[in-house]
Residue, then its C-alpha position, 0 to 999 in steps of 0.5 A: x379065186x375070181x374076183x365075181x366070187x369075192x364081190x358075191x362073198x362080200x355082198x353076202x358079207x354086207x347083206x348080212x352085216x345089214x340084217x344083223x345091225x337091223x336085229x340088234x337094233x330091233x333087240x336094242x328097241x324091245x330090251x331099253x325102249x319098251x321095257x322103259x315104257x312099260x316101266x314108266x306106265x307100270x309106275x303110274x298105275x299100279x306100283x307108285x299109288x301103291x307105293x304112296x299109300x302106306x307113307 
């Protein structure tokens, strides 16, 4: 093996490396962030008044 094929090998390595920390990080976003967001909007619209009412 040369050495121009293992430094493509691994630059295809950190290249993926770097797509995939910026996947998960995209994922991580949508799965807590969002989620937190439209749960604290749900809460003030419709759930928490609804909530409040019978007590």
């Amino acid at each position: 093996m040369s050495n121009g094929k293992t430094k493509t090998q691994a630059g295809k390595f950190l290249g993926i490396m770097k797509s995939a920390i910026l996947i998960d990080m995209v994922i991580v976003y949508s799965l807590l962030i969002l989620p937190l967001k439209n749960y604290n909007h749900f809460k003030n619209t419709i759930a928490y008044p609804a909530l409040r009412l019978p007590f």
